[in-house]
C-alpha positions as a printed NumPy array, in Angstrom:
array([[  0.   ,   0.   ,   0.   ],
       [  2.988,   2.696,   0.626],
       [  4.649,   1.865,  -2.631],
       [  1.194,   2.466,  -4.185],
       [  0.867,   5.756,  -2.271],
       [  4.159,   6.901,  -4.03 ],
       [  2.891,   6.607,  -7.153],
       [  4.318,   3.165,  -8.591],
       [  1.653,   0.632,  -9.903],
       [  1.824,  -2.553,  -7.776],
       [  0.759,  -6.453,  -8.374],
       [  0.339,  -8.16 ,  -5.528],
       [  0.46 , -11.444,  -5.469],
       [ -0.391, -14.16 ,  -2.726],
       [ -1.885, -18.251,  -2.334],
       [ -3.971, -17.286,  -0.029],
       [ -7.614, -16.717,  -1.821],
       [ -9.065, -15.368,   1.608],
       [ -6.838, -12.614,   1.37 ],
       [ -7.443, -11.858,  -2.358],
       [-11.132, -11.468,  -2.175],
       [-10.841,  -9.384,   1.132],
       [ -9.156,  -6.949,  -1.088],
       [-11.295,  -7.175,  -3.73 ],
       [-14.359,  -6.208,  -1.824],
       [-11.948,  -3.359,  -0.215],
       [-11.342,  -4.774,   3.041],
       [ -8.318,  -4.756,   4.991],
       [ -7.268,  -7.523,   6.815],
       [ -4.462,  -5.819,   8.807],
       [ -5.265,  -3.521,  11.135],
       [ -2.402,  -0.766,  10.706],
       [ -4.324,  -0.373,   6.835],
       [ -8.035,   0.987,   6.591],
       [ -9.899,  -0.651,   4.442],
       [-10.709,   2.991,   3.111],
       [ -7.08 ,   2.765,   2.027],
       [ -7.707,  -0.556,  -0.122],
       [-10.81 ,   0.625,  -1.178],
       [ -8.994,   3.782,  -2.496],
       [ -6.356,   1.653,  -3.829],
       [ -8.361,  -1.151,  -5.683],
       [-10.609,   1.791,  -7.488],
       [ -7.675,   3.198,  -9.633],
       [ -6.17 ,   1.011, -12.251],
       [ -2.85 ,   0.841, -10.894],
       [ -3.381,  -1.713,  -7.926],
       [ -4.302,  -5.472,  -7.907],
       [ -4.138,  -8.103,  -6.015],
       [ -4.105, -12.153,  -7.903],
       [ -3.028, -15.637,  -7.213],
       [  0.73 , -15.558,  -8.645],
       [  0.822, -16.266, -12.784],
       [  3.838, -14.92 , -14.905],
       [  2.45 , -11.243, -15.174],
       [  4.849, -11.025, -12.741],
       [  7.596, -10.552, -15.424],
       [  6.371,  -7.309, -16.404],
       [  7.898,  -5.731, -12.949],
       [ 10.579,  -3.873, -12.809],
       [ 10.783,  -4.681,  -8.859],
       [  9.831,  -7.771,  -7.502],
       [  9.872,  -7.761,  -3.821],
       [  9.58 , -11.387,  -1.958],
       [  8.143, -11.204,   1.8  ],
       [  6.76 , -14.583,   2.849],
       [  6.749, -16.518,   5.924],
       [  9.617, -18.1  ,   7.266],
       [  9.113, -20.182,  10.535],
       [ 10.503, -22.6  ,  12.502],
       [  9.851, -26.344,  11.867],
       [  9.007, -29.188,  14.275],
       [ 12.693, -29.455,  15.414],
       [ 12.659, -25.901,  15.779],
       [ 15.402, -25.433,  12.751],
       [ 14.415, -22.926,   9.699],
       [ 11.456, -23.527,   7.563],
       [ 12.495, -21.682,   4.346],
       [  9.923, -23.667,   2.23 ],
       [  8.198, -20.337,   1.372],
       [ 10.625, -18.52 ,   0.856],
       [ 12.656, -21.246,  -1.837],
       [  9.555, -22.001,  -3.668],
       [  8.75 , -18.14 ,  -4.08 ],
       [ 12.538, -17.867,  -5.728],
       [ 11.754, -20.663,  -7.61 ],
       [  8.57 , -19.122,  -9.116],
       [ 10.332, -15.844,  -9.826],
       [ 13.272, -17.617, -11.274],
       [ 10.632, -19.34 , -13.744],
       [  9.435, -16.042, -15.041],
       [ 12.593, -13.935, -14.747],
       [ 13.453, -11.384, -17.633],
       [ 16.579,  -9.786, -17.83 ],
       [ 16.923,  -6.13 , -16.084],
       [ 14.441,  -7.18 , -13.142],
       [ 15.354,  -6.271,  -9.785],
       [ 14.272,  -9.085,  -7.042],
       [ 14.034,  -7.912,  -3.397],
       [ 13.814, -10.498,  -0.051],
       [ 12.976,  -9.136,   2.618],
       [ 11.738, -12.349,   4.692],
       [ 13.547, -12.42 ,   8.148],
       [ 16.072, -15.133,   7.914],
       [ 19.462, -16.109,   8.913],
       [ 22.944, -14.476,   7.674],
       [ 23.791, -16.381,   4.577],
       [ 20.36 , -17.423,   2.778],
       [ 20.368, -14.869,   0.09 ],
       [ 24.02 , -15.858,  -0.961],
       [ 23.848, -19.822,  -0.409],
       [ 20.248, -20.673,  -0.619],
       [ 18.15 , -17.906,  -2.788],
       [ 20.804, -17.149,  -5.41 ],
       [ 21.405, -20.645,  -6.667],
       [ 17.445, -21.339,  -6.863],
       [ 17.377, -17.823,  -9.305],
       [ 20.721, -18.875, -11.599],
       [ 18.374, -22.312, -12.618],
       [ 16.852, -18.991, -14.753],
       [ 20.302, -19.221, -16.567],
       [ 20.784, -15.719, -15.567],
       [ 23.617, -14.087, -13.811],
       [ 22.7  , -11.702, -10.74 ],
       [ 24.371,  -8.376, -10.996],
       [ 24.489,  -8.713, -14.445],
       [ 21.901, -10.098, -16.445],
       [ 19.339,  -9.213, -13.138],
       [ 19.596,  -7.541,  -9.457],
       [ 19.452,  -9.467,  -6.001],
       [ 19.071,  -8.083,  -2.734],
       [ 17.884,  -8.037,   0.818],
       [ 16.246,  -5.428,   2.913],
       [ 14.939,  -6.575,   6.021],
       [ 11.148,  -5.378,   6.903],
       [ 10.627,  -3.008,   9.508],
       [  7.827,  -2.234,  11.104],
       [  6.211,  -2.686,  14.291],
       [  2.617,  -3.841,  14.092],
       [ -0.035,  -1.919,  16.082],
       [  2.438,   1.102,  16.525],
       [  1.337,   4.833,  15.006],
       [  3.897,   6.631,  16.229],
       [  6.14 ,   5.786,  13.784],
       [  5.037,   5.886,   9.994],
       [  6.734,   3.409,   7.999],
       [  8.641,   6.007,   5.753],
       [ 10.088,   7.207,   8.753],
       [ 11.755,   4.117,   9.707],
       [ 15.492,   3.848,   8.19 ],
       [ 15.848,   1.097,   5.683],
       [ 18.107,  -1.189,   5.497],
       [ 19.706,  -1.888,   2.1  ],
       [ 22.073,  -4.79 ,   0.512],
       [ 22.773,  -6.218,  -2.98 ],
       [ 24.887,  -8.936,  -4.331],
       [ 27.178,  -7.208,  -6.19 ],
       [ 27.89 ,  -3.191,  -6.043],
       [ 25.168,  -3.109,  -9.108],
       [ 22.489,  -4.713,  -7.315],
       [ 23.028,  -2.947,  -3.987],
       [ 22.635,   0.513,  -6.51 ],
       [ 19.368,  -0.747,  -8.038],
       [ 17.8  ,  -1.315,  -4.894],
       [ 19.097,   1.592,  -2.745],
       [ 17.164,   3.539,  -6.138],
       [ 13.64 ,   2.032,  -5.25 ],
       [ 13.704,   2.193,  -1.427],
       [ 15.197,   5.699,  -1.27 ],
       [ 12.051,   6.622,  -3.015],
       [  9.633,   5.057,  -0.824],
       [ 11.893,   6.05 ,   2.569],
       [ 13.22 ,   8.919,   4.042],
       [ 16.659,   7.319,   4.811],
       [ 17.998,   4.036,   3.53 ],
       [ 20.959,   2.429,   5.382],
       [ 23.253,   0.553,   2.635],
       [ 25.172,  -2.079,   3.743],
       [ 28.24 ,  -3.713,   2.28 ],
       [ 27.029,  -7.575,   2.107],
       [ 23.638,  -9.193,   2.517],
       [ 24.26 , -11.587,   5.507],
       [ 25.141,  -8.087,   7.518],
       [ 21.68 ,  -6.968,   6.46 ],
       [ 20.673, -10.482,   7.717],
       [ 22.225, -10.476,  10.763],
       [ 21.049,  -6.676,  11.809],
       [ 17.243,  -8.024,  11.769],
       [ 17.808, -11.28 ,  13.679],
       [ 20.427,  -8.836,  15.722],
       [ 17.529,  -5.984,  16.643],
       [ 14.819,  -9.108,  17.658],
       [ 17.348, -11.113,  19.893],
       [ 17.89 ,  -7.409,  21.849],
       [ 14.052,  -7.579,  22.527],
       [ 14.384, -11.34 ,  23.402],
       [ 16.857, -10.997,  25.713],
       [ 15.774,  -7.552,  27.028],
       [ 12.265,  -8.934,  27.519],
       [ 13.449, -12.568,  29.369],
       [ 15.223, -10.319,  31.57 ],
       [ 12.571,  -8.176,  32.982],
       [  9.9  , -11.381,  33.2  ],
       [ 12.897, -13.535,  34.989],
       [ 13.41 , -10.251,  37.739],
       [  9.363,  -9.577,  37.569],
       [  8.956, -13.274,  38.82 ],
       [ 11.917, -13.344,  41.671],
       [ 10.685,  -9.654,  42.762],
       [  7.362, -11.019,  44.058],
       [  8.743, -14.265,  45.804],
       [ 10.788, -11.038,  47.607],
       [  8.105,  -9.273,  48.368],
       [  9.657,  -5.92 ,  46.   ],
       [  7.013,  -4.446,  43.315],
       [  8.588,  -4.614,  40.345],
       [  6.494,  -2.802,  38.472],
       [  7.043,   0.435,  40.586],
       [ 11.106,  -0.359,  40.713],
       [ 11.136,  -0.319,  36.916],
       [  8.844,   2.942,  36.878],
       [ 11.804,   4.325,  38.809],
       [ 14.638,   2.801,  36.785],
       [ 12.861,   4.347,  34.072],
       [ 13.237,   7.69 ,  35.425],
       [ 17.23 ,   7.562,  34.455],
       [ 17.927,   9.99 ,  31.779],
       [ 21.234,   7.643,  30.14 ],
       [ 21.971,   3.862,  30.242],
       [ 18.709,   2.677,  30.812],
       [ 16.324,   1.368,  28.021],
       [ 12.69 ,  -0.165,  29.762],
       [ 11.174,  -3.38 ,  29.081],
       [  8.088,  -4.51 ,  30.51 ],
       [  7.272,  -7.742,  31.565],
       [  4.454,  -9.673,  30.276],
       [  2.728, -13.158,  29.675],
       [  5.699, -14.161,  27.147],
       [  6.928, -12.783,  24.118],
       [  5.079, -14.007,  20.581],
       [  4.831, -12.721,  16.84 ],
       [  6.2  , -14.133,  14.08 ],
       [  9.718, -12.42 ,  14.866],
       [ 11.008, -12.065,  18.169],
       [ 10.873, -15.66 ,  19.378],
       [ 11.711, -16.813,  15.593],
       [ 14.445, -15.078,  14.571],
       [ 16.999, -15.296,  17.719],
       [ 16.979, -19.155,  16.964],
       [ 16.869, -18.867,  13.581],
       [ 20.438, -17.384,  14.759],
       [ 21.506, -19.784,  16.84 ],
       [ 21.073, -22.568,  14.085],
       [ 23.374, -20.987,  11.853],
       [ 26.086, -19.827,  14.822],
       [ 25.928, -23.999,  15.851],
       [ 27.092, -24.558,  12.224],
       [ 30.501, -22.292,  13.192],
       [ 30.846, -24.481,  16.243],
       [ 28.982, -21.695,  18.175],
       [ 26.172, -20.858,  19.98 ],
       [ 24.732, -17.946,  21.898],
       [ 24.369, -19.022,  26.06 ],
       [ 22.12 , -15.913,  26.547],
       [ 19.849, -16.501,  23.958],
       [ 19.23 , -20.101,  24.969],
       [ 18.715, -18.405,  28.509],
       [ 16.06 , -15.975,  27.404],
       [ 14.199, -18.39 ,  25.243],
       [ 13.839, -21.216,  28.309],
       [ 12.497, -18.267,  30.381],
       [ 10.34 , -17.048,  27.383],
       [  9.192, -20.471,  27.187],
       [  8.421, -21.177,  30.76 ],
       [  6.232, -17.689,  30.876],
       [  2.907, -19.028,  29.848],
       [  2.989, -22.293,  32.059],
       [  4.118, -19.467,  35.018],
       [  1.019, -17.238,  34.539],
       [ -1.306, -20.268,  34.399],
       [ -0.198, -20.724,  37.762],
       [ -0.754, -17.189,  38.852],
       [ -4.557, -17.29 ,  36.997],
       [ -5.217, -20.635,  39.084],
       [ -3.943, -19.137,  42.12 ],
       [ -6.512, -16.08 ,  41.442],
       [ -9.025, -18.426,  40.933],
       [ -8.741, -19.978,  44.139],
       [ -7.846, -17.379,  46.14 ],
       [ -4.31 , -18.687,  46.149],
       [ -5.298, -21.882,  47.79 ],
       [ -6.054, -24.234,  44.203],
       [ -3.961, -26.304,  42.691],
       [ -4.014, -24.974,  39.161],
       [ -3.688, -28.229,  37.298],
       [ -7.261, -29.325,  39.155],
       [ -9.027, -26.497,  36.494],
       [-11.622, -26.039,  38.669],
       [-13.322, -22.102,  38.129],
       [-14.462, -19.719,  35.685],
       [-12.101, -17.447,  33.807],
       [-11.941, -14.716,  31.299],
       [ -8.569, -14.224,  29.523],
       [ -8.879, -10.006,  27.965],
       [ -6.706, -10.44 ,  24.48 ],
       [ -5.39 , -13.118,  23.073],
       [ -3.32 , -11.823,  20.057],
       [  0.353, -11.592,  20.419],
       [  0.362,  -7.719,  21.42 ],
       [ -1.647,  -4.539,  21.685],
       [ -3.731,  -3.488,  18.86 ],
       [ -2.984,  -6.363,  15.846],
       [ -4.99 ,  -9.179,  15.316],
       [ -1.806, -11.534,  14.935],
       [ -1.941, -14.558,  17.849],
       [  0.853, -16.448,  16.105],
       [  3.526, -17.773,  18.303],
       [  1.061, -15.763,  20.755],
       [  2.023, -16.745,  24.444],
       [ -1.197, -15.348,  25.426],
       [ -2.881, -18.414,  23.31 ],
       [ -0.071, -20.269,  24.906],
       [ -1.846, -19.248,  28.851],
       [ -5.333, -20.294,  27.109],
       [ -4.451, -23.773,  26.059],
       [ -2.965, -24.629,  29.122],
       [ -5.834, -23.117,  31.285],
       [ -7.823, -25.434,  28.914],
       [ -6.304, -28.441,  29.263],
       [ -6.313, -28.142,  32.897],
       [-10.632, -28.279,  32.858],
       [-11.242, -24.766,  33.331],
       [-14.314, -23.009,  32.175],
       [-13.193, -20.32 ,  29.712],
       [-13.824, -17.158,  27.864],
       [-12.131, -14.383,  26.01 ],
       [-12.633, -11.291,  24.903],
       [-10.316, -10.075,  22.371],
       [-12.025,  -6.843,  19.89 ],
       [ -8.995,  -7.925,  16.756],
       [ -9.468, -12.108,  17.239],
       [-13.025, -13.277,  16.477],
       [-11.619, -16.858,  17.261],
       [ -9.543, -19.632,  18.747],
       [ -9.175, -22.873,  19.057],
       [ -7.716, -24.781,  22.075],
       [ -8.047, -28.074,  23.539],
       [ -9.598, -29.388,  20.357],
       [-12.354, -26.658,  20.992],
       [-13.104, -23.77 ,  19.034],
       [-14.024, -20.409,  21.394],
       [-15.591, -17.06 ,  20.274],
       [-14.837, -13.882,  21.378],
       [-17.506, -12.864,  23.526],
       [-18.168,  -8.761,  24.188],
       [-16.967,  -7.402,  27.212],
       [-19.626,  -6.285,  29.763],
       [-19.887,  -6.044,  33.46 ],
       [-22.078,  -9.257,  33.54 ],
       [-19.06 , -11.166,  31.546],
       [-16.893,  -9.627,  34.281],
       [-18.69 , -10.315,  37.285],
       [-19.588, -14.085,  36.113],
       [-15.489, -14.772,  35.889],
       [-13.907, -16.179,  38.866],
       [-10.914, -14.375,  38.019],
       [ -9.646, -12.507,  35.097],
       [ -6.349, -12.509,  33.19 ],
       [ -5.456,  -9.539,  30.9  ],
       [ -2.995, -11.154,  28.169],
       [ -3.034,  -8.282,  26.009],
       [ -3.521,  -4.766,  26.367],
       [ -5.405,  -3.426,  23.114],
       [ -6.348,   0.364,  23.618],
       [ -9.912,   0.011,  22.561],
       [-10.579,  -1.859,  25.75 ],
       [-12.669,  -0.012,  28.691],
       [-10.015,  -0.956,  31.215],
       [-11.955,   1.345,  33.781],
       [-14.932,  -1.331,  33.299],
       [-12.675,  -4.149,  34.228],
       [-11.411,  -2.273,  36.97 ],
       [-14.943,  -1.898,  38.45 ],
       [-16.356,  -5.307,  37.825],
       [-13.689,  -8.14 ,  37.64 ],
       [-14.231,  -9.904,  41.096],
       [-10.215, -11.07 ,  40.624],
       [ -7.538,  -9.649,  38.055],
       [ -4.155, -11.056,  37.141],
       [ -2.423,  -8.171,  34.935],
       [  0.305,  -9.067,  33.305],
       [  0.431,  -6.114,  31.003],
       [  0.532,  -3.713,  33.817],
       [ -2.292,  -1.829,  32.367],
       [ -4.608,  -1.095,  35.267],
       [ -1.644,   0.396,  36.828],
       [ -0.827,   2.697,  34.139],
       [ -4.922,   3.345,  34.246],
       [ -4.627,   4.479,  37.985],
       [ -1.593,   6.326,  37.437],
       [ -3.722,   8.383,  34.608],
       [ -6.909,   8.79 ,  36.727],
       [ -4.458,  10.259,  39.625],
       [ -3.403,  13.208,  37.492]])
């Protein structure tokens, strides 16, 4: 949608039908992009959306951005990505300009992508351009458009990187070229195992603070008060996305095959990992007025948010799902109220999202807030919720606003 905005006509291209037809009625199905924006977008003649055929060799640009998960082992799942090379390298025409920007680790674009595209008998930097430029953005967040956030920039050769510094430095404000694509690689994993790490930490000390009796939540307030050499994190039920708890082992996959591994990223993951399973324990604990033993399941409760952060509709690798599934497999009665998820499945059953009232409030036997969406009337909960496990901290930061 931005490219369109800046005037270039745009193809886009995806297997997923859902998604297709959503546009073509002008609906958007991610949140940061009205659907007056697709509707806008879908009435001139210089935006489509399609199943992929071979129009897509009349591009100039083609830029790749598919999934790229972790497999049952928990190694790299670059299926998407090396059967979307594939498909380009089919209908590749000479003076094209292909674009990755799928988060992956250091490496892919020079030993995996590249030798799917030269089956097109074609010679990157040459006959075509290759490059990587890592995506950016931070769902849910308005403060910062997406032209305003630096670009990162590589190429194969010193021809490629020049052809696709000339698109993005169009469409951003500032790129950032760098001199090979693994570094371009490495600074996405590099800027997700920060949050990782940064996050594990503050859950880890959030957890020993209140066997101490100290309230974390008001000692990081204060550490946050530090003008220099402080950056906050705040705890929560577990870090999720399709980033953040990907791409740090995505990392440490590669680094094994140097002999090498990171010791603090396999720390922060086990703690990321034990979060859910941790605030279970706290929502049983609520539940039974810290008396009931959390696997017995026994009480009502209503989890607030179930997508993987504030304000997106995105619950994969969502540790708030995580909390639900193991409340449900423990026997308790559940509910959830999430405004972005209509649905979820968990325990083999499938649960709506119910609207939240006082009378869903007051019929809970506790409540857990998972997610902290803005559009939530947090004062409501406040008033009616007989028992509240917050692991957002946002009825704090409520009566912190209602005291000024």
């Amino acid at each position: 949608m931005h490219i369109h905005e800046k005037g270039f006509p745009v193809m886009g291209f995806d297997k997923d039908v859902r998604k297709i037809r959503m546009l073509r009625a002008g609906k958007s199905y991610i949140p940061d992009v009205p659907s007056s924006a697709v509707r806008h977008a879908m009435r001139s003649e210089t935006f489509w959306a399609d199943e992929p055929t071979g129009v897509i060799a009349g591009a100039d640009y083609i830029i790749v951005s598919v999934p790229t998960p972790l497999d049952r082992r928990g190694d790299p799942d670059l299926t998407a990505m090396k059967r979307a090379a594939s498909f380009v390298a089919r209908h590749l025409r000479r003076g094209q300009t292909v674009v990755f920007e799928s988060s992956t680790y250091p490496g892919t674009l020079e030993e995996v992508i590249r030798p799917i595209m030269e089956e097109s008998g074609m010679e990157a930097g040459t006959d075509y351009y290759l490059g990587y430029s890592p995506e950016r953005i931070d769902p849910g967040n308005d403060r910062f458009p997406i032209e305003s956030i630096p670009k990162v920039v590589s190429g194969l050769t010193e021809a490629c990187l020049e052809r696709v510094n000339a698109l993005y430095s169009r469409l951003f404000r500032r790129t950032v070229p760098v001199s090979r694509p693994r570094v371009a690689e490495m600074c996405k994993l590099f800027e997700n195992i920060q949050r990782l790490v940064n996050i594990s930490l503050v859950n880890e000390l959030d957890g020993i603070c209140e066997k101490m009796g100290i309230d974390f939540w008001e000692t990081l307030q204060a550490a946050s008060t530090k003008p220099f050499g402080f950056t906050p994190y705040w705890p929560g039920p577990g870090i999720g996305g399709h980033c953040i708890p990907v791409d740090p082992l995505y990392f440490q996959w590669k680094a094994k095959q140097f002999g090498a591994a990171s010791k603090l990223i396999g720390a922060a993951s086990r703690i990321n990992d034990e979060m859910p399973r941790r605030v279970a324990e706290r929502v049983a604990r609520a539940v039974g007025d810290g008396k009931a033993d959390w696997r017995k399941g026994q009480g009502k409760v209503l989890a607030i948010g179930l997508a993987y952060k504030k304000d997106v509709n995105d619950i994969r690798e969502s540790a708030a799902v995580d909390v639900f599934t193991l409340l449900a497999a423990q026997g308790y009665e559940l509910e959830f109220s999430d405004p972005h998820v209509s649905s979820v499945t968990a325990g083999g059953k499938k649960y709506v999202s119910k609207k939240l009232t006082p009378e869903l409030l007051r019929t809970a036997d506790a409540v857990v807030i998972l997610t902290d969406h803005s559009d939530i009337d947090w004062e409501m909960v406040q008033s009616y919720a007989k028992r509240v496990v917050d692991t957002r901290g946002v009825l704090r930061r409520q009566m912190r606003r209602d005291a000024i």
